[in-house]
C-alpha positions, 0 to 999 in steps of 0.5 A: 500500500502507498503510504502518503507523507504529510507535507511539510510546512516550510515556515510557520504560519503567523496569523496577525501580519506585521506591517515591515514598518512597524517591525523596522520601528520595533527593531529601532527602539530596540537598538537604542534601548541597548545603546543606552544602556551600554553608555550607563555601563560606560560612564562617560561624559562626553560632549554632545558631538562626539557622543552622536558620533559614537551612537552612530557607530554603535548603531551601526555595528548592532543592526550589522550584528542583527543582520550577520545573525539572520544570515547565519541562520539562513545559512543553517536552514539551508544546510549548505 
């Protein structure tokens, strides 16, 4: 007898869609919430110029990290 295999389902459904620009929005107060708390942990005092300077950079190596973490598990569903 032939046995039918269930279908498998390669991502899991999601009932309420998020709107990209909601998300975009979430991902951003996410990052400067963790901004924030990394110049706590630092305790500088820096003026206000070189601190956007150094908020520019740290936000840019976080949304780097997020995208490298997205990649990687691209990479790993895939089994390359």
């Amino acid at each position: 007898m032939f046995i039918h295999k269930k279908k498998r389902v390669p991502y899991k459904i999601v009932e309420e869609t998020i709107d990209p620009h909601e998300l975009k929005v979430q991902i951003r107060k996410k990052n400067c919430i963790i901004i924030q708390q990394l110049i706590q942990r630092s305790n500088v005092n820096l003026d206000d110029e070189t601190m956007e300077k150094q908020w520019k950079i740290w936000y840019k190596e976080i949304q780097i990290n997020q995208i490298n973490k997205r990649l990687k598990k691209r990479w790993k569903n895939k089994n390359y």
